[in-house]
TORKOL-4160 file (C-alpha; in steps of 0.2 Angstrom, whole numbers, padded with zeros to 4 digits, m for minus):
310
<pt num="1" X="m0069" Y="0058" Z="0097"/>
<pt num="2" X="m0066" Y="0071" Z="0084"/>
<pt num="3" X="m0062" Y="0074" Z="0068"/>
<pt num="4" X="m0044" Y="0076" Z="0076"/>
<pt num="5" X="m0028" Y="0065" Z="0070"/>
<pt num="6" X="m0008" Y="0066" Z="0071"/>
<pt num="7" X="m0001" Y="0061" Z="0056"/>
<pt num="8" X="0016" Y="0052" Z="0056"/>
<pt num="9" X="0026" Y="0049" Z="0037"/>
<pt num="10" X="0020" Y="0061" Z="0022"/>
<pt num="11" X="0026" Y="0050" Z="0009"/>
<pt num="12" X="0017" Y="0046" Z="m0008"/>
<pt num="13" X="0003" Y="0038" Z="m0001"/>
<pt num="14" X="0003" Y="0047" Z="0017"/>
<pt num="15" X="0003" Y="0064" Z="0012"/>
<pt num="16" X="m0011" Y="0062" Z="m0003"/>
<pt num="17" X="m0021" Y="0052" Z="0013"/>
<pt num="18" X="m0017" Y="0070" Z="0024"/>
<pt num="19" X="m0023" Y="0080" Z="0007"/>
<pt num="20" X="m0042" Y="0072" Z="0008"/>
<pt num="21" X="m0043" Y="0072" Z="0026"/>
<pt num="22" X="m0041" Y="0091" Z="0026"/>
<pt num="23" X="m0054" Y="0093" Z="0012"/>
<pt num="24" X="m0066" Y="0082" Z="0024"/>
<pt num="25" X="m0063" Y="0094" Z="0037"/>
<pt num="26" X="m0051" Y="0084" Z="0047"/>
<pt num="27" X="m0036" Y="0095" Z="0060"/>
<pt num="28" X="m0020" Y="0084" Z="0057"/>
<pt num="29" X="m0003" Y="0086" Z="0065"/>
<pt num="30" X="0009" Y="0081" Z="0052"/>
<pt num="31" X="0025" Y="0075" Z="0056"/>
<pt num="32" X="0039" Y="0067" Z="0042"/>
<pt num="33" X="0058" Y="0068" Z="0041"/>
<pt num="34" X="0058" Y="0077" Z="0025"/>
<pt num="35" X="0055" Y="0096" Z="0032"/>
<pt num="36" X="0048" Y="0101" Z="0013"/>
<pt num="37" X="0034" Y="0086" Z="0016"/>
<pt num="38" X="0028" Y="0094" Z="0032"/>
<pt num="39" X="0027" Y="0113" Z="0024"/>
<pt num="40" X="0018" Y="0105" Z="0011"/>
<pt num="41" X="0004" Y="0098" Z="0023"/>
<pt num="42" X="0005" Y="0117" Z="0032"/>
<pt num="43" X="0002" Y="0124" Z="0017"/>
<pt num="44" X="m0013" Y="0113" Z="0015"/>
<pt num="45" X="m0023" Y="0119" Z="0030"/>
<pt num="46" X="m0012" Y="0105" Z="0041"/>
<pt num="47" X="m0002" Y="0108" Z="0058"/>
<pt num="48" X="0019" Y="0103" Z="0054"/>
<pt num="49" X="0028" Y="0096" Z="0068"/>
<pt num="50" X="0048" Y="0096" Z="0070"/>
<pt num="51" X="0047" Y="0079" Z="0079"/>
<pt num="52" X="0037" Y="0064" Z="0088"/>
<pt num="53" X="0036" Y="0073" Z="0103"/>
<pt num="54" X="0029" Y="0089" Z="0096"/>
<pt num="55" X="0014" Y="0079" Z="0089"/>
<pt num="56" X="0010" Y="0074" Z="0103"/>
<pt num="57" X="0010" Y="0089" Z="0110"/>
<pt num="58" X="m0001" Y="0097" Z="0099"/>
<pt num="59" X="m0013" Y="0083" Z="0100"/>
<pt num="60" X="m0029" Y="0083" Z="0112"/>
<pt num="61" X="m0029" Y="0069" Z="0125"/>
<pt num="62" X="m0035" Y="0055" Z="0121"/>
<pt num="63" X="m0024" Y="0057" Z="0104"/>
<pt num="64" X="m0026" Y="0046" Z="0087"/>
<pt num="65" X="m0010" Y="0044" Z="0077"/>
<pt num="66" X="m0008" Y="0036" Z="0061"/>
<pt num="67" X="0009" Y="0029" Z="0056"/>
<pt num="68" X="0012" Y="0028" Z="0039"/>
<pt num="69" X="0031" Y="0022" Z="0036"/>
<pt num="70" X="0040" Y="0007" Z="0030"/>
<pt num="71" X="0037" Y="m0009" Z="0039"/>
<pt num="72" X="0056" Y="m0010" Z="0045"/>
<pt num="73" X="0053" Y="0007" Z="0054"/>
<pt num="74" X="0037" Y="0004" Z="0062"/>
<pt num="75" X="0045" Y="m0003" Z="0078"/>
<pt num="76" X="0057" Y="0011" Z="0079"/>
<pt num="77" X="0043" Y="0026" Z="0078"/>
<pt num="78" X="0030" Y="0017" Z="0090"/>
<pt num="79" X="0047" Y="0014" Z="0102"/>
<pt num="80" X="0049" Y="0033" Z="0101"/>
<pt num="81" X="0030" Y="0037" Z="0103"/>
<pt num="82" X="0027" Y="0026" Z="0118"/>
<pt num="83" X="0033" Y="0035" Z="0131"/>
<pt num="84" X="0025" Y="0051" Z="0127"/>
<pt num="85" X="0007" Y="0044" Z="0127"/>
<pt num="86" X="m0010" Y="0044" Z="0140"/>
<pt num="87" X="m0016" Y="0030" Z="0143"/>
<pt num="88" X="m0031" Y="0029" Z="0130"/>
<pt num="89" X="m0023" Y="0033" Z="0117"/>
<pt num="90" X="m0022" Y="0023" Z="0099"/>
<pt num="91" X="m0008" Y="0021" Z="0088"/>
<pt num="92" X="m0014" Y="0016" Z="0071"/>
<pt num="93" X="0000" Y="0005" Z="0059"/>
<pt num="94" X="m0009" Y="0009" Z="0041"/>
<pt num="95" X="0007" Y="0002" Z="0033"/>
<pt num="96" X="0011" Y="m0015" Z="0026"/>
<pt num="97" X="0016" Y="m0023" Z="0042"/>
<pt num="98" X="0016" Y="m0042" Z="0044"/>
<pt num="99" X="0002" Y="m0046" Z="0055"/>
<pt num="100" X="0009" Y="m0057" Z="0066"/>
<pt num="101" X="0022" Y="m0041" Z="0071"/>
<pt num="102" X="0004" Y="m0032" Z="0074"/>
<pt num="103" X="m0003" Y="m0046" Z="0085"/>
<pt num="104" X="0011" Y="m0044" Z="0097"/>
<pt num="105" X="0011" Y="m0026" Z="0097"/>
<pt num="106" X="m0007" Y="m0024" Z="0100"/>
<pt num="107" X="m0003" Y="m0037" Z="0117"/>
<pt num="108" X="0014" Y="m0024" Z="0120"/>
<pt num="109" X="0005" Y="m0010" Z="0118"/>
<pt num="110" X="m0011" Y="m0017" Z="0127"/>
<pt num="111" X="m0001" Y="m0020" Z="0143"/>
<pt num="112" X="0005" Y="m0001" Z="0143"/>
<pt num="113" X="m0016" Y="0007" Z="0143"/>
<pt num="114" X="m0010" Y="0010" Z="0123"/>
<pt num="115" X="m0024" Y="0006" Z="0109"/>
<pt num="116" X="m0017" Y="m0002" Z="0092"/>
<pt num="117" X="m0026" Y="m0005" Z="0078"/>
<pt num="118" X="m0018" Y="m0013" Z="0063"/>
<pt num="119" X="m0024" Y="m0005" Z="0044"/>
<pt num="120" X="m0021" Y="m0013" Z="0028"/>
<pt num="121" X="m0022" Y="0002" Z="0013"/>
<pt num="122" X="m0025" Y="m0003" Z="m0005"/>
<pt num="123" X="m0026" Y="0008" Z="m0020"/>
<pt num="124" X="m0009" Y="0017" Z="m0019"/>
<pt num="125" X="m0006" Y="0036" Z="m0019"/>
<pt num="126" X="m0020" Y="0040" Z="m0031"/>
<pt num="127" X="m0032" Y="0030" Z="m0021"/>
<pt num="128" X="m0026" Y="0038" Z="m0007"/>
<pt num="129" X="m0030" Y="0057" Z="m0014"/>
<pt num="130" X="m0046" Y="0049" Z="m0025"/>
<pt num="131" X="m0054" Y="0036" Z="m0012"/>
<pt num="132" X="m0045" Y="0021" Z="m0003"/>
<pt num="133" X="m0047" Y="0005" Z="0001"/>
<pt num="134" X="m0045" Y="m0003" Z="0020"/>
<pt num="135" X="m0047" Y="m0017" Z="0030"/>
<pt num="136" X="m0047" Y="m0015" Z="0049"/>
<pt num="137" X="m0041" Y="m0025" Z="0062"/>
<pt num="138" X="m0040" Y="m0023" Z="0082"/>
<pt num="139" X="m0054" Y="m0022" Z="0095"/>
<pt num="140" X="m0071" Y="m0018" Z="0087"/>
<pt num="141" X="m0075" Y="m0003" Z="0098"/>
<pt num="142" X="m0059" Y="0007" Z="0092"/>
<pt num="143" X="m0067" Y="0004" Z="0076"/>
<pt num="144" X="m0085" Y="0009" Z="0079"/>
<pt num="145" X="m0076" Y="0027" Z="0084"/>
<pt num="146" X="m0066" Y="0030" Z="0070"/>
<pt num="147" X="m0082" Y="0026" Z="0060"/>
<pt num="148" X="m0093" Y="0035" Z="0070"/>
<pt num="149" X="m0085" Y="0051" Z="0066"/>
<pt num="150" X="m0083" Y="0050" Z="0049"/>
<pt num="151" X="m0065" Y="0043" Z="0045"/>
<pt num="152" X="m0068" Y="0028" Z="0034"/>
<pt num="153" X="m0081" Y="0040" Z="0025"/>
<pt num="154" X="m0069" Y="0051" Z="0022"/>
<pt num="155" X="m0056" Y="0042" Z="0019"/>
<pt num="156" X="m0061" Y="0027" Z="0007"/>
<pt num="157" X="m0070" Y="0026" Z="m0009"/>
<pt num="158" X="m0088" Y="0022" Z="m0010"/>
<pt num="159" X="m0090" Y="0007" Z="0002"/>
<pt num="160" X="m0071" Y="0003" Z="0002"/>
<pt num="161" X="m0067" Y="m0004" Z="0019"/>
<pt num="162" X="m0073" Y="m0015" Z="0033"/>
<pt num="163" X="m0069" Y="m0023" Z="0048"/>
<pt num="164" X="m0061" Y="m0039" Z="0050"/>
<pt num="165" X="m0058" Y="m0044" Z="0067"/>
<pt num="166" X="m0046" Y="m0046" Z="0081"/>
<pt num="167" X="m0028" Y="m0038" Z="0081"/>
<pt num="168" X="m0018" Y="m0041" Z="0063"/>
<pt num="169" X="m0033" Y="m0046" Z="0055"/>
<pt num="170" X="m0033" Y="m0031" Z="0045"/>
<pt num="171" X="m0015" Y="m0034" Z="0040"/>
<pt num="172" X="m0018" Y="m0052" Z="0035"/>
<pt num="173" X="m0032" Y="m0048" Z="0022"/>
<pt num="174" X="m0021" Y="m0033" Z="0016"/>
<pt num="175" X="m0003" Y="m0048" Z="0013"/>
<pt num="176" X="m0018" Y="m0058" Z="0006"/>
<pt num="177" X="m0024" Y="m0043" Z="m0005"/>
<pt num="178" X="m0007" Y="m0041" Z="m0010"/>
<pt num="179" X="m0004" Y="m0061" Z="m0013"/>
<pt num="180" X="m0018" Y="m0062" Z="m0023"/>
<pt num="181" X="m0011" Y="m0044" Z="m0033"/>
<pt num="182" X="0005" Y="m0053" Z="m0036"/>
<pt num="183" X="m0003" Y="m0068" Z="m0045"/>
<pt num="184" X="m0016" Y="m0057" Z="m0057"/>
<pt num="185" X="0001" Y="m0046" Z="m0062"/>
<pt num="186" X="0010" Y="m0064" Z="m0065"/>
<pt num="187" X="m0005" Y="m0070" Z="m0079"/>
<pt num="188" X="m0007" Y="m0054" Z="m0085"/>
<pt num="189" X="0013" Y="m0054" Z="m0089"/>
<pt num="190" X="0012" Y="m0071" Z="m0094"/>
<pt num="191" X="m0001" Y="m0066" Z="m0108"/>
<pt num="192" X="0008" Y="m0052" Z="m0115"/>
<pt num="193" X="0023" Y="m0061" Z="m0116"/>
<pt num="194" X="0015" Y="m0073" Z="m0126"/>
<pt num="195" X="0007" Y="m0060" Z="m0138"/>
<pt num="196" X="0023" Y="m0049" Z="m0139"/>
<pt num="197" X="0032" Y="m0062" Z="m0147"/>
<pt num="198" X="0020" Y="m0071" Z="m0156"/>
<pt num="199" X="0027" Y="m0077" Z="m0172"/>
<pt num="200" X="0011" Y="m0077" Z="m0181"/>
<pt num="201" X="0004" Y="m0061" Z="m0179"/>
<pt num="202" X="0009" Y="m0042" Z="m0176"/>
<pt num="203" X="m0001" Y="m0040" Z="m0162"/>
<pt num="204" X="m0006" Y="m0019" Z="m0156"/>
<pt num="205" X="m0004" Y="m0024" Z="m0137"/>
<pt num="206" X="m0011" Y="m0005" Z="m0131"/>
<pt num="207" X="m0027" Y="m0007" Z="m0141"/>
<pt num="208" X="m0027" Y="m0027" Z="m0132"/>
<pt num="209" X="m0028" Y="m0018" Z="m0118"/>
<pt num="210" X="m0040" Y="m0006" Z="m0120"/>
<pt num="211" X="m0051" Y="m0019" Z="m0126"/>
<pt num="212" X="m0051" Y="m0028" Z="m0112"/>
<pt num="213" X="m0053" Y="m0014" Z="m0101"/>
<pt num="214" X="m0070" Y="m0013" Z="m0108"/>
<pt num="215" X="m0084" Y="m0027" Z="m0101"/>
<pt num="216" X="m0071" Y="m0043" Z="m0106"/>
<pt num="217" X="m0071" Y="m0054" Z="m0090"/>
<pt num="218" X="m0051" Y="m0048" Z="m0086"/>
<pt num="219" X="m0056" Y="m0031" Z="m0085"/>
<pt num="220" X="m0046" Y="m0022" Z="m0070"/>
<pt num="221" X="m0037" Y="m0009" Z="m0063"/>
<pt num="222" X="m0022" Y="m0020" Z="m0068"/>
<pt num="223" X="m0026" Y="m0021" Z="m0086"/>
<pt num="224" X="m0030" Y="m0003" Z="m0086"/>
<pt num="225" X="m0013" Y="0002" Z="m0078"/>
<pt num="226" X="m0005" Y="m0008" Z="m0092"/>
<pt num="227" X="m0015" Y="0001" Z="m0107"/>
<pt num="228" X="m0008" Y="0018" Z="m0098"/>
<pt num="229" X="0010" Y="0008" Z="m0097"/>
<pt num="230" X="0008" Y="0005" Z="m0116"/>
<pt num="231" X="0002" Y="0020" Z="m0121"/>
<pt num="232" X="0019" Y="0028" Z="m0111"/>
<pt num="233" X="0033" Y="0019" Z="m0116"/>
<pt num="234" X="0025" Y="0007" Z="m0132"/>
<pt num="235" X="0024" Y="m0011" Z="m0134"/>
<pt num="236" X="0044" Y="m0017" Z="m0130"/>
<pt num="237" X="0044" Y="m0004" Z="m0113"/>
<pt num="238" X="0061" Y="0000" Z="m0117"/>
<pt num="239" X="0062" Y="0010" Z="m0104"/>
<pt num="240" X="0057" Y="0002" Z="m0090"/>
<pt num="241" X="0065" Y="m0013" Z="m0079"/>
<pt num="242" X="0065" Y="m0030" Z="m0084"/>
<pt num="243" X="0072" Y="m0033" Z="m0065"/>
<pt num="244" X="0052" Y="m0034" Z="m0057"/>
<pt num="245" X="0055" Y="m0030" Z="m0038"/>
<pt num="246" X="0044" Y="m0035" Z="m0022"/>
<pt num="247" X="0040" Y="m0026" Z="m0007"/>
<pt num="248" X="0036" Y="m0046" Z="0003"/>
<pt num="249" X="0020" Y="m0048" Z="0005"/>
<pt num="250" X="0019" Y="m0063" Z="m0009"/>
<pt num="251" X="0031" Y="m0071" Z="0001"/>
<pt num="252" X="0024" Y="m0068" Z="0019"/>
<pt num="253" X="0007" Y="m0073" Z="0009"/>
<pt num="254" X="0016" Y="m0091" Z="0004"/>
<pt num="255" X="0023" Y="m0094" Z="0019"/>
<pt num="256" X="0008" Y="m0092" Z="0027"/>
<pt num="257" X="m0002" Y="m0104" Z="0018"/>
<pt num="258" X="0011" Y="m0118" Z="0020"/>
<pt num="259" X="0008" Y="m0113" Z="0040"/>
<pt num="260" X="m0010" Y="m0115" Z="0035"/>
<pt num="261" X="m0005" Y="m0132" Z="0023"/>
<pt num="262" X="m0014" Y="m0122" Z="0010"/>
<pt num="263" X="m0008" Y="m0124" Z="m0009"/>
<pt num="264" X="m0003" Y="m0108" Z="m0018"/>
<pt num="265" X="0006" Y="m0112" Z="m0035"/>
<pt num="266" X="0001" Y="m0093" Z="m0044"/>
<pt num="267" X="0005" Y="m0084" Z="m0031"/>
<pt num="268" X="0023" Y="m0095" Z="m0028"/>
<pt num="269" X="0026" Y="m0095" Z="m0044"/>
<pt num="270" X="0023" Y="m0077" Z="m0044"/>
<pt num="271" X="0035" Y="m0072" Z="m0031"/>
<pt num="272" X="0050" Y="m0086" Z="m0039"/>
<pt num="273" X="0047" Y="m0075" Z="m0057"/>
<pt num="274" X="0052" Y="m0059" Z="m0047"/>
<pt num="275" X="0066" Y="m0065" Z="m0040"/>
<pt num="276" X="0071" Y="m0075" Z="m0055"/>
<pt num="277" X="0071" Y="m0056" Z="m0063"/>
<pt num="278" X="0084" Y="m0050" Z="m0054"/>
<pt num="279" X="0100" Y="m0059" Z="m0062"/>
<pt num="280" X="0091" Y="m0062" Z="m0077"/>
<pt num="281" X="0078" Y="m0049" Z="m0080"/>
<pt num="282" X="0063" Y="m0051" Z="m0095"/>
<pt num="283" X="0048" Y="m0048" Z="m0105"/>
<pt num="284" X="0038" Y="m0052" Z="m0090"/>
<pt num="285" X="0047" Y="m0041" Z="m0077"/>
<pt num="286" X="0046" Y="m0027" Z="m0090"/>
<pt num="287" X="0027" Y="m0030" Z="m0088"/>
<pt num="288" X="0026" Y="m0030" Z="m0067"/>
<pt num="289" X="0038" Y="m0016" Z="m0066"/>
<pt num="290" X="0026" Y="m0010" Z="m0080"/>
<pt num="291" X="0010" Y="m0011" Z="m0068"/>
<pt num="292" X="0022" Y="m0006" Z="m0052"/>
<pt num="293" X="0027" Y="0010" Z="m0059"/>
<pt num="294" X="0009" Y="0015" Z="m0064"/>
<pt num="295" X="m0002" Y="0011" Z="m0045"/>
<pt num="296" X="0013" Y="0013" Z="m0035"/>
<pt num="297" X="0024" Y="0028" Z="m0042"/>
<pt num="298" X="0038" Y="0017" Z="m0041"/>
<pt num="299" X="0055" Y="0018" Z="m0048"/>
<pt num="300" X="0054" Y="0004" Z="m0062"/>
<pt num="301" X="0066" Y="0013" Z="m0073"/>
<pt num="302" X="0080" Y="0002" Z="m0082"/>
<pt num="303" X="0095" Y="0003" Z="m0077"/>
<pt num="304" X="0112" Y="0008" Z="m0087"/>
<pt num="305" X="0120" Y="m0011" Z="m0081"/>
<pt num="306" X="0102" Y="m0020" Z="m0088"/>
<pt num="307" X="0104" Y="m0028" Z="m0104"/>
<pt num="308" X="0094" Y="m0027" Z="m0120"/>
<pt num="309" X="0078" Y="m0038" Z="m0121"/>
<pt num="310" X="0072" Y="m0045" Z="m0137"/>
């Protein structure tokens, strides 16, 4: 295998991935819907491609593609990729997909001479352009290649990712990942609720926060995202969404522990504030949203139909 890859979705997260793997020294053919995302990657050192079917093309047999879409949409591209493919090849899922849909595609996929392994990515578009996080599932020996040439060095930060085991592992530790995320955001919005509208004292909640970023036991990206949150938009976050949204993983996370008859009353709780939010949004969603916007790049902007919060 070499440093060779087709690369399909260029949004925040995939194209600042696409931007380290050509510094590594990777050949990607990039393919997205927005045309502008693709010139952006040829403009990079990158291969565009005006469709599914043009990278594979491009691509040398046996091809490596990386999907990096929306889990609604992952069925629809690998549908679409299918029937272009060798036998031998290997599709990659490296978006949040629940990982009982990559266990059966891995079996679909097996019975056609496709590879499938399922990748679960943390750190968001920064870690994808600084270093990344990931936690591999699939069979061990379309592991060992990828690593053998240098993808995981390339890719992550430091020591940041490993292998987990069968098909859908990977995406099991990354819902659990983000399960576990869900909860840490819930106390530390619980916390600063409590110290925003404390009655006896006028607390500096960005100075709170940098304090803490530094050797207290809650130091964390988390905090740290939150000092940068402060520091933006001051202590009421006026400006920012009391409505906290969720992409579904704390769900898919409960769920599966009650599968499992496992306990989880953070993360639970977590998930019911977030929905809660959205008919009656508050102090704590202001803080999610807060934490969303700053990790993730996403939209956490109040909306002109959102009222006040005192």
């Amino acid at each position: 295998m070499k440093k060779e890859i087709g690369y399909i979705g260029l949004g925040r997260m995939g194209k600042n991935m696409v931007s380290r793997l050509l510094d590594a020294g990777w050949s990607i053919v990039a393919y997205d819907k927005s045309v502008e995302s693709v010139q952006e990657v040829v403009s990079m050192g990158g291969v565009g491609a005006g469709s599914l079917a043009e990278v594979v093309s491009k691509l040398p047999i046996p091809r490596t593609i990386w999907i990096m879409v929306p889990h609604q949409v992952v069925e629809e591209v690998i549908n679409e990729l299918v029937p272009l493919l060798t036998k031998g090849d290997l599709i990659i899922d490296g978006g949040n997909s629940p990982y009982r849909e990559s266990i059966r595609r891995s079996k679909e996929l097996e019975t056609k001479g496709i590879n499938f392994l399922d990748i679960g990515v943390s750190g968001g578009p920064g870690g994808s352009r600084s270093g990344a996080c990931m936690m591999v599932g699939g069979k061990a020996e379309l592991y060992d290649k990828l690593d053998a040439v240098g993808f995981f060095k390339d890719t992550c930060l430091g020591s940041g990712w490993g292998y987990f085991g069968v098909s859908g592992a990977g995406h099991f530790v990354k819902m659990v990942h983000n399960g576990i995320e869900y909860g840490m955001m819930q106390s530390i919005a619980e916390g600063f609720d409590l110290m925003r509208h404390s009655k006896e004292f006028d607390l500096d909640l960005e100075k709170i926060t940098e304090v803490y970023s530094h050797g207290s036991v809650v130091t964390s990206s988390l905090v740290s995202w939150m000092h940068d949150g402060y520091k933006k938009y001051g202590k009421d976050l006026n400006q920012i969404s009391g409505r906290a949204s969720a992409s579904g993983e704390g769900k898919w996370t409960v769920e599966a522990g009650k599968r499992e008859n496992i306990s989880m009353p953070a993360i639970q709780t977590a998930v019911d504030v977030r929905e809660k939010s959205q008919k009656k949004p508050s102090y704590q969603g202001k803080v999610i949203s807060t934490m969303r916007g700053e990790f993730g790049q996403h939209s956490v902007k109040k909306g002109d139909d959102e009222p006040e919060i005192l």
